[in-house]
Residue, then its C-alpha position, 0 to 999 in steps of 0.5 A: x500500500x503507497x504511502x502518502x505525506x500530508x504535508x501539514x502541522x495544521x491539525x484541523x486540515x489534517x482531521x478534515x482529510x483523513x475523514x475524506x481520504x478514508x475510502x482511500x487505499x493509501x495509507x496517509x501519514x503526517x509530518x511529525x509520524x515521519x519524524x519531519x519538523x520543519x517550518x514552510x515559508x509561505x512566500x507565493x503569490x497565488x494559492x497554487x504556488x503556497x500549496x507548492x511551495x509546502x508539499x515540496x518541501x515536505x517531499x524533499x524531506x521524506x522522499x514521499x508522494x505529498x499533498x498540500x494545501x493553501x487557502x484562504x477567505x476572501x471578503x468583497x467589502x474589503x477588497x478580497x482580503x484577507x485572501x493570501x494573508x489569512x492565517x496571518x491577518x491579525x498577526x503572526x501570533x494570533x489565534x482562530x479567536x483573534x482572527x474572527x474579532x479582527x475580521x469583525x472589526x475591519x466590517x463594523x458598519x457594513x451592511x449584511x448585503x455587502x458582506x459577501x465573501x468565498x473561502x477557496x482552497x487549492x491543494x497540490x499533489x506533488x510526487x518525488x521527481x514529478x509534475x505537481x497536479x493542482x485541485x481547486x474549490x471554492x464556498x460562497x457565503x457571507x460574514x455574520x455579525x457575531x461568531x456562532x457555533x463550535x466546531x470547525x476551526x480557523x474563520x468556520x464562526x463567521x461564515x455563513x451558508x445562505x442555503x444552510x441557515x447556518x456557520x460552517x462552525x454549526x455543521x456536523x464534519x459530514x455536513x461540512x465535508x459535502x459543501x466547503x471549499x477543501x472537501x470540494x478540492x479534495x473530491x477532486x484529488x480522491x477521484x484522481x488519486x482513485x483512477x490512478x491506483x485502478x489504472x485508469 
């Protein structure tokens, strides 16, 4: 059975895929499984190129079949930020918490037609000595005027599914893995990764 590296610390992404991937005849593993602790700069100037930058560095570590992602929300009113900066728009430091707060604040004032907003996800399959295949997914929905609910992690409080009545952060995982922006990225790599292993 192939093994393959997420190339994350992320926990939250990692327990999202591992429920995905479960279907999977591969065995996945993380970085710290494999003895790896190393820090990615993320220095790219697109989602596919940050996704790139990780799983390649994770790869060149463990000599593994990797994937990676980057993603990020982007918010209308405020011009598509935080976008690439996501994790770091309230500081290097922040937590989930200081995250959320920091986005309600930049929106006071800003009526519930105009916080439009999309998480977008692209993830990245990268194999020793091989072309990098990239799977895309994106979520629409709105800001909310308060965090609700308490499972998820990252900006999940605030965004809101119109069709859904609810945050991302009030969805059961099985609920959030049919509609969010990675579980619509990672369908594609699965599929992929399906065909692959059967010859397709």
């Amino acid at each position: 059975m192939t093994k393959i590296l997420l190339g994350t610390n992320n926990f939250g992404k990692v327990r999202e895929f591992l429920t995905l991937a479960s279907a999977l005849p591969y065995t996945i593993t993380i970085p710290s499984d494999e003895g790896i602790y190393i820090h990615v700069e993320e220095y790219g100037k697109s989602y596919h190129e940050n996704a790139y930058i990780k799983a390649q560095a994770f790869s060149e570590a463990s000599g593994l079949t990797t994937i990676a992602d980057d993603s990020g929300l982007e918010v209308d009113a405020l011009g598509g930020a935080p976008g690439l900066k996501s994790a770091r728009y309230a500081g290097l430091d922040a937590t989930d918490k200081d995250r959320v707060l920091y986005l309600l604040d930049k929106l006071k004032g800003i009526g519930w037609e105009k916080r439009t907003a999309r998480f977008i996800c692209a993830i990245v399959l990268v194999k020793p000595n091989g072309e990098p295949k990239y799977f895309d997914g994106v979520c629409e929905g709105k800001i909310t005027l308060e965090p609700k609910g308490e499972a998820g992690f990252g900006y999940d409080p605030v965004f809101y599914i119109p069709a859904m009545g609810k945050t991302i952060a009030q969805l059961s995982p099985d609920q959030k893995n049919n509609i969010s922006h990675r579980s619509i990225a990672a369908k594609q790599l699965l599929r992929h990764l399906r065909d692959y292993q059967s010859g397709a």
